[in-house]
N, C-alpha and C positions, 0 to 999 in steps of 0.2 A: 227188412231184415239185413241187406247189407250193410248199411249204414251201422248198425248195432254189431254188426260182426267187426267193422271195421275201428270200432268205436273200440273193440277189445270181449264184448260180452260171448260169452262161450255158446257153439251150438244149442248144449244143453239148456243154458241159463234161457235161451231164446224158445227153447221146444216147450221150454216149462212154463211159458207164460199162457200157450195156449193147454196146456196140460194141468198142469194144478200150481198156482203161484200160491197155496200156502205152503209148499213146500220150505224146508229148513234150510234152502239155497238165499229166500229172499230175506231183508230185515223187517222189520215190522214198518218201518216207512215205506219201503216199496212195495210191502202186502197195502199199505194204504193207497200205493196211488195206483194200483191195480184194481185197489175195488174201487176208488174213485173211477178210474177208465171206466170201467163194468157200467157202473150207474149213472155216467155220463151219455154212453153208448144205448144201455135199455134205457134208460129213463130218464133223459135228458136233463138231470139233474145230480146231485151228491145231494146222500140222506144227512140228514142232521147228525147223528152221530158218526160217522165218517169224518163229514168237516169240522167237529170237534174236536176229534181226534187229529187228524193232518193240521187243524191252527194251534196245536201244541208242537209242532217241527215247524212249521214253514209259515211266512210274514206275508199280510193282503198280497202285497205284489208276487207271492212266489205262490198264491193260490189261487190269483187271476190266471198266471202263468200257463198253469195245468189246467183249467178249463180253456185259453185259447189254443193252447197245443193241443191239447187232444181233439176240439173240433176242428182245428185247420188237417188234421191227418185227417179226421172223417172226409172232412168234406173231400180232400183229395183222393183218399180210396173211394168216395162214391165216381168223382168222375172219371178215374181209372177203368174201374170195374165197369161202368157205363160203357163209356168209348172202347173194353175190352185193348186198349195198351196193355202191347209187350213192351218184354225189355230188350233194350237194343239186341241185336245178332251178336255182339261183342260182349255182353255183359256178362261178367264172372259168374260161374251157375253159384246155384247155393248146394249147401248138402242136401244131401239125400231125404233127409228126414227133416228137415224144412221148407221141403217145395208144396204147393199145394194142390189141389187134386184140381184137373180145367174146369172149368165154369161148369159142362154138359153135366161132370160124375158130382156133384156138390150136392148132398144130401139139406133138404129145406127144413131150417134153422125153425121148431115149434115156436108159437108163441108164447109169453113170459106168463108162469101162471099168475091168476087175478087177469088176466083179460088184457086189453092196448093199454099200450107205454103212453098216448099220445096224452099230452098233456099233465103227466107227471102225476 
């Protein structure tokens, strides 16, 4: 989230991704690579109409792109969250309403209905 704060994107713009990105803040390509995220993240894959849709904006390489990026952030929030890293003692807080709750108070995420993701 800093990074994205830094980058210029508004608390809000950032609160809304975990809140509702079809909101009329995002354009229709970045509702695309949202729900690209989404069904990378459940279902380790993008449905066919998604990547239909995103190969009318973005070229092979700019759609490799967004599947290596979005797994390389996975993979590094799992070893975060694993090894339970903080952020430095120095590091700028975020706001208020984009901090997230500790590990202990995290309410367990159901699973996807239709049953495991595992194997698409």
């Amino acid at each position: 989230m800093r990074i994205g704060l830094r980058a210029g994107l508004s608390p809000a713009r950032i609160a809304a991704v975990r809140r509702d990105w079809s909101a009329d803040l995002w354009t229709r390509l970045e509702r695309l690579l949202l729900t690209a995220a989404d069904q990378l993240m459940d279902r380790h894959r993008i449905d066919g109409d998604t990547w239909t849709e995103l190969g009318a904006h973005l070229d092979t390489r700019q759609l490799m792109e967004l599947m290596f990026v979005t797994g390389s952030y996975l993979c590094l929030a799992m070893v975060l969250n694993s090894a339970d890293l903080q952020p430095d003692p120095g590091a700028e807080s975020l706001p208020a309403a984009l901090e997230f709750a500790p590990r202990d108070a995290r309410v367990a995420v159901p699973p996807a209905p239709g049953g495991s993701s595992a194997g698409g």
